[in-house]
LUMVEXNU-657324 format. One line per 10 residues: number of its first residue (from 0); for each residue x, y, z of N, C-alpha, C. Coordinates in steps of 0.001 Angstrom, whole numbers, plus 500000, padded with zeros to 6 digits. Layout:
// residues N
NUM> X Y Z X Y Z X Y Z | ...
//
This chain:
// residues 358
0> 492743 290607 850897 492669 291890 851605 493875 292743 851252 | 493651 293968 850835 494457 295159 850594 494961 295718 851811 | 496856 295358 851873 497367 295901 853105 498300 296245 853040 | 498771 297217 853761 500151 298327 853258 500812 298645 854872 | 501602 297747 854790 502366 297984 856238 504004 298952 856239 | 503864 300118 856980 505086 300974 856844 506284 300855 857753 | 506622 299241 857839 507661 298697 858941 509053 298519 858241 | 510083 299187 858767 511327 299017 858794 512003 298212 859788 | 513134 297708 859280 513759 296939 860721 515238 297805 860460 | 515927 298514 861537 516800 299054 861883 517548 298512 861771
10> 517878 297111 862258 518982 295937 862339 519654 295651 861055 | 518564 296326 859602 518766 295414 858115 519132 296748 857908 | 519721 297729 858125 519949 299022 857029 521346 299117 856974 | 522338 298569 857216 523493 298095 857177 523697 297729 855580 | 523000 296331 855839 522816 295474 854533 521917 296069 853465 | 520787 296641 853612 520459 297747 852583 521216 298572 851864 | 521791 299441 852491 522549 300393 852270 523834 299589 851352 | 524000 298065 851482 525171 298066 850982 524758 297306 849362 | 523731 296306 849679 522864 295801 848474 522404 296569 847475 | 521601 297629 848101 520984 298677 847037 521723 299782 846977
20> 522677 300246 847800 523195 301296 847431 524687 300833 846911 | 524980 299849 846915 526729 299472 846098 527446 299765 847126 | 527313 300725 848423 528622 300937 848965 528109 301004 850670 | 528784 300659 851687 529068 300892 852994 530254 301175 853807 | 530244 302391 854422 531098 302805 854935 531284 302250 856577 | 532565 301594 856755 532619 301396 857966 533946 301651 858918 | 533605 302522 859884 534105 303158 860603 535248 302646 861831 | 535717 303101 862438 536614 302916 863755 535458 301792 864842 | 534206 302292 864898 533795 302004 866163 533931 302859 867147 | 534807 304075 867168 534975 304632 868515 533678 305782 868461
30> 533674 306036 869982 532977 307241 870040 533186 308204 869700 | 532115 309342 869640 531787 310326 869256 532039 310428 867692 | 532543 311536 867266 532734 312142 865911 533988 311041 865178 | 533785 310638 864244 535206 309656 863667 535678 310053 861905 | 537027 310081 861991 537408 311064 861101 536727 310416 859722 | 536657 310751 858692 535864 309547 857752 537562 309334 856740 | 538369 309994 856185 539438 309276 855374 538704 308544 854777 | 538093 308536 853749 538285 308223 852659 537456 308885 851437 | 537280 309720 851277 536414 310709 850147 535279 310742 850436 | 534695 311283 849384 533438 312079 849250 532341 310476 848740
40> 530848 310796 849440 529992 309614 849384 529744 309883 847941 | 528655 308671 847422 528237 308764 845695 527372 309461 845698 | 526293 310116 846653 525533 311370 846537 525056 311867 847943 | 524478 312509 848596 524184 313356 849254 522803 313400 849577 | 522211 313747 850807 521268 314540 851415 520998 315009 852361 | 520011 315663 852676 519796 316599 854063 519470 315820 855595 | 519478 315856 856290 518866 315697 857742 517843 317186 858247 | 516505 316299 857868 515292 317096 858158 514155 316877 859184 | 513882 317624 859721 513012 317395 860970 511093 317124 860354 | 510757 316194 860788 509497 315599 860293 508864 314633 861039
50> 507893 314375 861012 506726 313346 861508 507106 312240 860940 | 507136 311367 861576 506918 309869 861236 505844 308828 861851 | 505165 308152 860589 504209 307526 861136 504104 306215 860857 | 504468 305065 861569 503969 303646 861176 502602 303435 861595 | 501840 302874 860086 500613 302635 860084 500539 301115 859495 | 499241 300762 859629 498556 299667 858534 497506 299724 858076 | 497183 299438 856422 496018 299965 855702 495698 298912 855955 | 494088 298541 855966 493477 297207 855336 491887 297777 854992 | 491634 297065 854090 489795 297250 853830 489050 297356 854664 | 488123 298246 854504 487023 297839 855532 485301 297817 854409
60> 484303 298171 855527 483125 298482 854774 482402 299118 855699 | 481334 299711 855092 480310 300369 855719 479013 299679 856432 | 478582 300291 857937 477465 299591 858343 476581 300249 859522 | 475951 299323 860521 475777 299974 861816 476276 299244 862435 | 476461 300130 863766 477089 299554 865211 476011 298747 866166 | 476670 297735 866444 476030 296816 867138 475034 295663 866528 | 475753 294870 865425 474822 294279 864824 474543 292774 865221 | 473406 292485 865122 472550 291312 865996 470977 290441 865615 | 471162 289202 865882 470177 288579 864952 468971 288686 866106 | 467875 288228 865929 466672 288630 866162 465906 286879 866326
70> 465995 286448 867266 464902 285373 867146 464085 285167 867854 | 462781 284534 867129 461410 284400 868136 461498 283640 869245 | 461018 283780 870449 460737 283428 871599 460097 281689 871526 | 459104 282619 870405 458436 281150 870632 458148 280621 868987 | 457073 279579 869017 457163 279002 867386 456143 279338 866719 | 456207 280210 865424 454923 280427 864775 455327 280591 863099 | 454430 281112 862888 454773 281237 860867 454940 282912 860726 | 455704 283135 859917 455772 284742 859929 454778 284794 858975 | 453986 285909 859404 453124 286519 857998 453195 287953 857519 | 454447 288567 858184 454674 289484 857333 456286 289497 858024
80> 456969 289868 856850 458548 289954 857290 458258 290834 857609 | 460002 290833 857927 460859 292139 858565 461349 293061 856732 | 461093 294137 856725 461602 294965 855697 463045 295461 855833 | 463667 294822 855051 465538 295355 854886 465496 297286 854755 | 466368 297215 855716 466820 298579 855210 465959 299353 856338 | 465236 299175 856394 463972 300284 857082 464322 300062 858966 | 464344 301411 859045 464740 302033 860315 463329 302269 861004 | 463171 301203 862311 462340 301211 863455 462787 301997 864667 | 461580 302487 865178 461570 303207 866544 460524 302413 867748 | 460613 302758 868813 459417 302295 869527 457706 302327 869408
90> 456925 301042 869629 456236 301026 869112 455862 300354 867753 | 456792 300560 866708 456612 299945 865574 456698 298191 865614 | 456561 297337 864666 456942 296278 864444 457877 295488 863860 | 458656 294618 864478 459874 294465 863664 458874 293254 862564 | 458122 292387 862830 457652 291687 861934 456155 291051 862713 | 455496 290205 861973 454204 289629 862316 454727 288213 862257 | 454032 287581 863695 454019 286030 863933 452440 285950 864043 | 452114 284689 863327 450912 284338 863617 449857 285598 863516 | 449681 286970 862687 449043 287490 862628 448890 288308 863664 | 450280 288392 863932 450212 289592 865290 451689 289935 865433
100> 451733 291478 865483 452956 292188 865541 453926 291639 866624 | 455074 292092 866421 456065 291846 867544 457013 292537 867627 | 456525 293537 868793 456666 295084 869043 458077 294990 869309 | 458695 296607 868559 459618 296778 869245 459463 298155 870543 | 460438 298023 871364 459906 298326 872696 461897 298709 873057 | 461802 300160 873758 462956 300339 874256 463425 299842 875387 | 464803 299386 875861 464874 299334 877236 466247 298209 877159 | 466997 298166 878116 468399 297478 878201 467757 295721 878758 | 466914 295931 879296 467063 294063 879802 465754 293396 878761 | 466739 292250 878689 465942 291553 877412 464253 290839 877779
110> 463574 290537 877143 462237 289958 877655 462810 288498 877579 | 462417 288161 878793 462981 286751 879488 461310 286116 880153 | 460711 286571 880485 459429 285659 881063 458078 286439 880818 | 457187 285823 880787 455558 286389 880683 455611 287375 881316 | 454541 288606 881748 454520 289715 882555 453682 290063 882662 | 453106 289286 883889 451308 289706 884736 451208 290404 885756 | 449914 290245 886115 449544 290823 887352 450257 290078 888148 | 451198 290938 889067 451672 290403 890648 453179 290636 890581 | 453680 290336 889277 454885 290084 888941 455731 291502 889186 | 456748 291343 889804 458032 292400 890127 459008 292362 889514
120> 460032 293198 889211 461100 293435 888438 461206 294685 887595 | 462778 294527 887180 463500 296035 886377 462620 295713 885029 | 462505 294504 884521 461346 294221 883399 460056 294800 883371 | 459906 294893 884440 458482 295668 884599 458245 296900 884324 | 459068 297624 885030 459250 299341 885418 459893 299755 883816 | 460544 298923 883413 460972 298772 881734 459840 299166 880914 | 458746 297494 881177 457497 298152 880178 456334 299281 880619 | 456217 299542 882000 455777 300575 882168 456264 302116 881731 | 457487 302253 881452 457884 303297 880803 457947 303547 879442 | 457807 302099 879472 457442 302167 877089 455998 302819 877472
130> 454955 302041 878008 453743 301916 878149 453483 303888 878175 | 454074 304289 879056 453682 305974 879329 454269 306632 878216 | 455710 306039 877576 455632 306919 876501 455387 306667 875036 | 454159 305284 875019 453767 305438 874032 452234 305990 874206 | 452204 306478 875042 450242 307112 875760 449521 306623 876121 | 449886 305196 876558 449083 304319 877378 449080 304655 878452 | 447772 304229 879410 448132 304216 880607 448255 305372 881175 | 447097 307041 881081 447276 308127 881884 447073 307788 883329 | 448092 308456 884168 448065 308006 885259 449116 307585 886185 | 449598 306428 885162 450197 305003 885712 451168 305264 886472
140> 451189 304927 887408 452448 304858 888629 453543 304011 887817 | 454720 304960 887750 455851 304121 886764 456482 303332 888221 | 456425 301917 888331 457721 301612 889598 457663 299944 888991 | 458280 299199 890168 458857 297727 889136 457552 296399 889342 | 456360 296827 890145 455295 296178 890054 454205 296398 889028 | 453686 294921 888654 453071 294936 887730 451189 294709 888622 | 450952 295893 888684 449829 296393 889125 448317 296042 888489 | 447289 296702 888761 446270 296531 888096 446302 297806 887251 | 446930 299264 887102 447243 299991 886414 447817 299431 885079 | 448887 298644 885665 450006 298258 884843 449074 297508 883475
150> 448164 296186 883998 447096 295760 883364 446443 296407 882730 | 445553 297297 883187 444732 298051 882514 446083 299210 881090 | 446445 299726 881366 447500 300114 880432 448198 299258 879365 | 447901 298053 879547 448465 296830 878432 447370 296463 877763 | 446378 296361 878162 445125 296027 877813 444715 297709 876579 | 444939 298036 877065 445061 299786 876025 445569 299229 874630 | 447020 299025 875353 447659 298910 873639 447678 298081 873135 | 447343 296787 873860 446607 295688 872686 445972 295499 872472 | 444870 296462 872425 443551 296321 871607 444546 297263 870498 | 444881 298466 870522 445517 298803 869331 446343 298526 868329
160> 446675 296842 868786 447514 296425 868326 446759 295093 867608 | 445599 295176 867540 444431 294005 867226 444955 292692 867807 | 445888 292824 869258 445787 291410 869884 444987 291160 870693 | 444493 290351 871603 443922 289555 872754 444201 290488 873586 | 443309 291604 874172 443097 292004 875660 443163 290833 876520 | 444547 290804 876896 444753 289747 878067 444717 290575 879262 | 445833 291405 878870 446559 292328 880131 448077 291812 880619 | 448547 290311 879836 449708 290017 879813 450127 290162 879015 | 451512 290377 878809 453007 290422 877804 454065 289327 877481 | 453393 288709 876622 454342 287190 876364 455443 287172 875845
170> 456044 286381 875873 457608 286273 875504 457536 286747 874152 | 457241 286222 873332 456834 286683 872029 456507 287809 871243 | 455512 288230 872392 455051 289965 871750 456115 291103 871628 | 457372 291216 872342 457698 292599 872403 458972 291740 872056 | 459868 293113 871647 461500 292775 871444 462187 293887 872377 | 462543 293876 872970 463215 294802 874045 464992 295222 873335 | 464886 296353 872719 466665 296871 872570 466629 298681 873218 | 468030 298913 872776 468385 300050 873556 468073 300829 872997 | 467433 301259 871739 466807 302342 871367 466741 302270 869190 | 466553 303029 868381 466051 302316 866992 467127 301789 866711
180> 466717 300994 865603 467097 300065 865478 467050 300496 863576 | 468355 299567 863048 467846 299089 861456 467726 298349 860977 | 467406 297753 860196 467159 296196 859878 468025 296079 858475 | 469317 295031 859071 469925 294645 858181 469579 293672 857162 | 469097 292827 857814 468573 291531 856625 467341 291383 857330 | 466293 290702 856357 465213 289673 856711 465871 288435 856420 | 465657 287847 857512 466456 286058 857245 465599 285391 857768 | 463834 285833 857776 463051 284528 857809 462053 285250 856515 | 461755 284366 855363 460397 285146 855004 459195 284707 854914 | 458341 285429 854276 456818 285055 854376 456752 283798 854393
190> 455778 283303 855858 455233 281827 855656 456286 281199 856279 | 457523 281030 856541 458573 280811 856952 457914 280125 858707 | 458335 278864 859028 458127 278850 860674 459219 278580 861430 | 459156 279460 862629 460721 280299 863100 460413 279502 864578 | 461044 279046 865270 461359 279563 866807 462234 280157 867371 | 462788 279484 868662 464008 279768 869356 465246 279620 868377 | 465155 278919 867686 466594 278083 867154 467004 278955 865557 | 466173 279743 865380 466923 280162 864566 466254 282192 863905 | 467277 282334 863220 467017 283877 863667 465888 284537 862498 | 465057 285443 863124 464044 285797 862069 464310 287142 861079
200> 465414 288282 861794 466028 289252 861317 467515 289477 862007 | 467716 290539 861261 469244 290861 861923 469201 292236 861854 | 469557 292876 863252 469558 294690 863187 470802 295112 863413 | 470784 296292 863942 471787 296983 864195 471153 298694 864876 | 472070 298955 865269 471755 300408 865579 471915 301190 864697 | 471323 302805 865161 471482 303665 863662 472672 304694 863534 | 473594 303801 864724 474773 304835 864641 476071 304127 863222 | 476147 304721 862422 477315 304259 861495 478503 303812 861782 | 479181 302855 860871 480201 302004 861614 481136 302012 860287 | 482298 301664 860711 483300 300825 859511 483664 299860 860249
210> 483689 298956 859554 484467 297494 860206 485348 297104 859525 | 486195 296431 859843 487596 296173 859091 488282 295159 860036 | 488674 293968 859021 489766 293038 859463 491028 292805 859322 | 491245 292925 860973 493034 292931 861291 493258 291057 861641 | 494428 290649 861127 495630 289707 861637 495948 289828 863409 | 495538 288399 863339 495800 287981 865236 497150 289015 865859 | 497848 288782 865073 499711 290059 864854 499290 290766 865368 | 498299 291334 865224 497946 293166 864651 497005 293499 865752 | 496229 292299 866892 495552 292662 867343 495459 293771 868702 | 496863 294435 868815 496834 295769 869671 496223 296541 869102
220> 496290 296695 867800 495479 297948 867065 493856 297667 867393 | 493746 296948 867877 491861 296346 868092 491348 297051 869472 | 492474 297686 870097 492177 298261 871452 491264 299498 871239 | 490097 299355 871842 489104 300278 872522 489549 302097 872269 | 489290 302285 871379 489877 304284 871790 491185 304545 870567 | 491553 303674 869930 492539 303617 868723 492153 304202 867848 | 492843 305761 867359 492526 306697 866297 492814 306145 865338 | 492128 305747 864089 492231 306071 862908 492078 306955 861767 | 492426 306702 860597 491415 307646 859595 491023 306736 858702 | 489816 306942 858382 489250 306106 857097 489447 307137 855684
230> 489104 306002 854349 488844 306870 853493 487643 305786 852888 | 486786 306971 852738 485151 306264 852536 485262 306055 851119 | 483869 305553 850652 484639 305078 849013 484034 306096 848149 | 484122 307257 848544 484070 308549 847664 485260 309565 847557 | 486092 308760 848782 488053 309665 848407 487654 310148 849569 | 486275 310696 850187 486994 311649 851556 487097 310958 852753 | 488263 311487 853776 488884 311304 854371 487905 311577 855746 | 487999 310548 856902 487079 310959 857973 488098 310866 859143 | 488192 310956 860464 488536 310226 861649 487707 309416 862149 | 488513 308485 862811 487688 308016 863497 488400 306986 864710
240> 487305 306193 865481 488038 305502 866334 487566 304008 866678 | 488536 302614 867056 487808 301582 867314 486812 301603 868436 | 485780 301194 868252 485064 301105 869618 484610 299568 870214 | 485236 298896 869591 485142 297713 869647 485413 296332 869203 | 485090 295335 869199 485772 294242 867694 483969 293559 868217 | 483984 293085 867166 482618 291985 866861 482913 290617 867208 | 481780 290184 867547 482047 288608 867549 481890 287970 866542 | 481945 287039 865824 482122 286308 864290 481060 285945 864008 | 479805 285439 864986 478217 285523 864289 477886 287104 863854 | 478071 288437 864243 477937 289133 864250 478353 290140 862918
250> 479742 289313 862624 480211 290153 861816 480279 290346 860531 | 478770 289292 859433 478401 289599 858287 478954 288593 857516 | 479867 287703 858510 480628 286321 857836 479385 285543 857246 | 478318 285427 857451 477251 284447 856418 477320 285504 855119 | 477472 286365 854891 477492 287178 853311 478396 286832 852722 | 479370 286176 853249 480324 286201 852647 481924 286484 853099 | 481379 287005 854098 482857 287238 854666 483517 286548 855683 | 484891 285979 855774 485447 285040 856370 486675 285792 856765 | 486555 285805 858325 487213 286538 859085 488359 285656 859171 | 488522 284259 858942 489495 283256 859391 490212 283622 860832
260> 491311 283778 861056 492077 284035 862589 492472 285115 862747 | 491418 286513 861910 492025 287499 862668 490687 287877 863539 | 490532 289175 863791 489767 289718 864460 489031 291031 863875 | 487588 291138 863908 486758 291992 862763 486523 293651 864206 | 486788 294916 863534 486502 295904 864859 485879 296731 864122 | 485247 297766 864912 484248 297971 864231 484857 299518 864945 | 484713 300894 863733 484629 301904 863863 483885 303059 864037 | 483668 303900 864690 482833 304976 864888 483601 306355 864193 | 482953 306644 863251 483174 308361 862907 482989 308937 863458 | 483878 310086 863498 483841 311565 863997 482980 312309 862597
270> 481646 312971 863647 480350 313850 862545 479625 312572 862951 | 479300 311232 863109 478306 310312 863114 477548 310052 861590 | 476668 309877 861608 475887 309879 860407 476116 310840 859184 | 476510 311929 859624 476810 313277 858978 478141 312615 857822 | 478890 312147 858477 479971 311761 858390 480451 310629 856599 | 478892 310019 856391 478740 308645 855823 477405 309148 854818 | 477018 310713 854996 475752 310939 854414 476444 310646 852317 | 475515 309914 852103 475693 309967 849993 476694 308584 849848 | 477455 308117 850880 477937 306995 850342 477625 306069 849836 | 478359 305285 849096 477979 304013 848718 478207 303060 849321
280> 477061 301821 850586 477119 301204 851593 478032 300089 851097 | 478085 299754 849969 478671 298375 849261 479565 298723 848899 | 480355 299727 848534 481800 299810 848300 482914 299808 849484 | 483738 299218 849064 484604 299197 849685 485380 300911 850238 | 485541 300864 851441 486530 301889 852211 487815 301173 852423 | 488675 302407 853314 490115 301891 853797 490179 302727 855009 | 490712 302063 855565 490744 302278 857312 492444 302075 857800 | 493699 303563 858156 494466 303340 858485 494642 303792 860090 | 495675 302772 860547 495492 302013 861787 496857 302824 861710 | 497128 303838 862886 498263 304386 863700 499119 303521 864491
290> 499681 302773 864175 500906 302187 865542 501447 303008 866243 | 502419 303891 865721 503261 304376 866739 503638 305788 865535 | 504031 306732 866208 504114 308277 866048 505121 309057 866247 | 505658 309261 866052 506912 310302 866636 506946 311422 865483 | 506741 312440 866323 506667 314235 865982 507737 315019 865747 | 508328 315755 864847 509225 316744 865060 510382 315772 865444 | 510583 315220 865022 512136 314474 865019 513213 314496 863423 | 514029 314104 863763 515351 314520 863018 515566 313619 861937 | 515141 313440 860933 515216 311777 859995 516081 312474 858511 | 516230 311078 858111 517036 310953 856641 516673 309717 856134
300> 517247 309593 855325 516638 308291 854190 517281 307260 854841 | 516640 305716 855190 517211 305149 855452 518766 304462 854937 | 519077 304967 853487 520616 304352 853032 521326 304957 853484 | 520892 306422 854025 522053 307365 854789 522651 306663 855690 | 522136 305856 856676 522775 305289 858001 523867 304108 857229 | 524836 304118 858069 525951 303140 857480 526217 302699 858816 | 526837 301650 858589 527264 300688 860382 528678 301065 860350 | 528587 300879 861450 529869 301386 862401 530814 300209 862760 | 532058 299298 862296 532941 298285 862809 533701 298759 863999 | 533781 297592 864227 534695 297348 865954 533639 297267 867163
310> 534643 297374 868272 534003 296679 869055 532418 297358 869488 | 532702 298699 869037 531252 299338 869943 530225 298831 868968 | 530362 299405 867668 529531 298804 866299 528660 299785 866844 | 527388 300417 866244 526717 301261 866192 526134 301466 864685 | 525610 303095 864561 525612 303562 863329 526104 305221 863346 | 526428 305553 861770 526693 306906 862025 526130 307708 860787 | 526346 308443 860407 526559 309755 859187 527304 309872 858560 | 527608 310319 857501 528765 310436 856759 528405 311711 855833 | 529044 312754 857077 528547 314110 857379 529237 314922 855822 | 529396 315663 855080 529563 316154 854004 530129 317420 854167
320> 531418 318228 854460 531525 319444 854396 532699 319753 853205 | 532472 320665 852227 532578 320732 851184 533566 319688 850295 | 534410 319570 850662 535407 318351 849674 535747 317609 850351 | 535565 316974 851788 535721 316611 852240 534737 315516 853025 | 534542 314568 853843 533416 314440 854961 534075 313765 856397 | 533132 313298 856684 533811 313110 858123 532618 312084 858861 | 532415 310849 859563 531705 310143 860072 531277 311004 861708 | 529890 310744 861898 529613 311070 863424 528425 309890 863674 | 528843 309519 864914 528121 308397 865527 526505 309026 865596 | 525564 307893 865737 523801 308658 865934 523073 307531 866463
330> 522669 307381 867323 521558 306674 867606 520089 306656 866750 | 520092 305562 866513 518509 305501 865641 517379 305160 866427 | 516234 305345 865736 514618 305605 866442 513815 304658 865506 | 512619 305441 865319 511915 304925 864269 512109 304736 862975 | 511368 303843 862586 512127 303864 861066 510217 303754 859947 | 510090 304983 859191 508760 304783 858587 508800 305461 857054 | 508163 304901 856264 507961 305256 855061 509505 305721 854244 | 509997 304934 854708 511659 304963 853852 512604 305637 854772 | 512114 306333 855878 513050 307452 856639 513406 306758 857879 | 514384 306886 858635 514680 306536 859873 514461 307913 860749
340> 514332 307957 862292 514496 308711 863210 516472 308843 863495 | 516538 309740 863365 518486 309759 863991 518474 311255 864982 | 519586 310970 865980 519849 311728 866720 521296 311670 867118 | 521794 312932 867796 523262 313229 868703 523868 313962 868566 | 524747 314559 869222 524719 315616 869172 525660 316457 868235 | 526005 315484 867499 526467 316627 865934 525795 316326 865173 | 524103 316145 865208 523388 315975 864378 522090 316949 864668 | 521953 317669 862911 521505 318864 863014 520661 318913 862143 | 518951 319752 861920 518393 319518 860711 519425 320164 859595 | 519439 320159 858526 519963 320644 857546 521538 320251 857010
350> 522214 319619 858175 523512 318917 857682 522997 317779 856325 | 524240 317712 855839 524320 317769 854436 524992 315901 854918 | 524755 315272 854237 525217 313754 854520 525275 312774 853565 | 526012 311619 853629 526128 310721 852419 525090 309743 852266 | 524741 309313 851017 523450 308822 850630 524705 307849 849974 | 523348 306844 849503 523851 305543 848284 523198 306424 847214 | 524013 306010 845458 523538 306900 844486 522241 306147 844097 | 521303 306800 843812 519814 306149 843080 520347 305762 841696
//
């Protein structure tokens, strides 16, 4: 995995500064401003006000949100798969068992038991509202009993469906999700005999996703509402945000991918679909992960900072005025993409300061 972490440690720029730059200046220790005595640094630069951003790159890829395997209720032979790729709505079929469809059907609670005459529940009032809006059933009192309406209205659509006018709804017949669906894989095929135990497709929703794996370390960045930006694998640049992490059956690890001990999250674009229109689903993207931010603050190169001896120890500047310079104490901040955060109050954008020579 391709990863680009923009972490400094504050504690090591002492020893930087003296390794890579040949020289460190060290001071009184006292407060405030401290005279510098002893010449001019080996080169120079500014103190400029700028953004700093620690991030982390890592790979991701393209997909849908919410992805999930599909298995039969009960045991039969498929005789017609599930078609990859192809985007279902209500009504349609995700595949044929035994020579009979197995509807998909909108609605949040899963099909858990048969559904006859007499029978009550949110399951019910569920398929009565598929039932009215697929045109079954003029009339039908939508509520959570399963009526003789309710019957007669099932009996409608399975004759259209060339099953058994029962007037019941078996575990088997319908697939109950929250609205279309796409079909990622067929993972049972023709002739294939499926039950409970193992899965016949795998979907997803048709909202677009990036997913990308972070290090157990890393897993604050996995929090719910975490801005990123991706770059899709055509160069352009999207926003976007985590909306979640996957669970490890879920997350495409039978293709091939092995999440080992970190954690796989899954992204939502800003534009949605709009967002992902012409890409290429199999290429690789990159997804950078914001840690921490600081705006309009006061930075310089990290070799600028030099440590401060004696008892206070600190860091300072090694401020530059024409033939001369002079040390001033600074508190440090962030430290990103080579620059530190510095502050205090003889520290100004545009002062002129000692560098190590490149």
């Amino acid at each position: 995995m391709r990863r680009a972490a923009a972490l400094l440690a504050v504690g090591a720029v002492a020893v930087a500064a003296a390794v890579t730059g040949g020289w460190l200046f060290l001071g009184d220790g006292g407060a405030g401003a401290t005279s510098g005595g002893g010449g001019l640094p080996p080169a120079t630069t500014t103190v400029t006000r700028a953004d700093l951003v620690r991030s982390t790159t890592v790979d991701g890829t393209l997909g849908f949100a919410r992805r999930r395997a599909v298995k039969s209720a009960v045991e039969g032979t498929v005789t017609v798969a599930a078609t990859e790729g192809r985007t279902l709505t209500r009504g349609q079929a995700l595949y044929e068992l035994n020579d009979k469809p197995v509807t998909l059907l909108y609605g949040p609670v899963p099909m858990f038991r048969e559904m006859k005459l007499g029978d009550r529940g949110s399951d019910v009032l569920q398929l009565e509202r598929n039932l009215r809006d697929l045109g079954y059933g003029a009339g039908l009192y939508i509520d959570v009993r399963y009526d003789a309406g309710t019957e007669a209205a099932v009996k409608q659509w399975q004759k259209s469906l060339n099953r058994d006018a029962t007037g019941r709804v078996g575990q088997g017949d319908v697939v109950f999700q929250p609205g279309p669906v796409k079909v990622v894989s067929a993972d049972a095929a023709l002739a294939d005999r499926v039950g409970p135990d193992g899965a016949v497709l795998t979907i997803a929703s048709t909202d677009p996703v990036v997913r990308a794996d972070l290090d157990r370390g890393e897993a604050a960045l996995a929090a719910r509402g975490t801005r990123v930006e991706v770059t899709l694998p055509s160069g352009r640049t999207r926003a976007g945000r985590v909306t979640g992490t996957v669970r490890p059956e879920d997350s495409g690890a039978g293709e091939g991918q092995d999440t080992g001990d970190g954690v796989t999250v899954e992204i939502s674009l800003d534009g949605g679909a709009r967002a992902v229109r012409g890409e290429d689903p199999k290429a690789p993207a990159s997804v950078k992960f914001v840690s921490e931010e600081r705006k309009g603050v006061l930075t310089v190169p990290v070799e600028a900072v030099v440590a401060l001896r004696g008892e206070n120890g600190g860091y300072g500047l090694q401020v530059v005025e024409g033939s001369t310079s002079r040390m001033v104490r600074v508190e440090t901040g962030m430290t990103a993409d080579g620059r530190i955060e510095v502050s205090g109050p003889d520290v100004r954008a545009g002062l002129k300061v000692g560098a190590a020579a490149s």
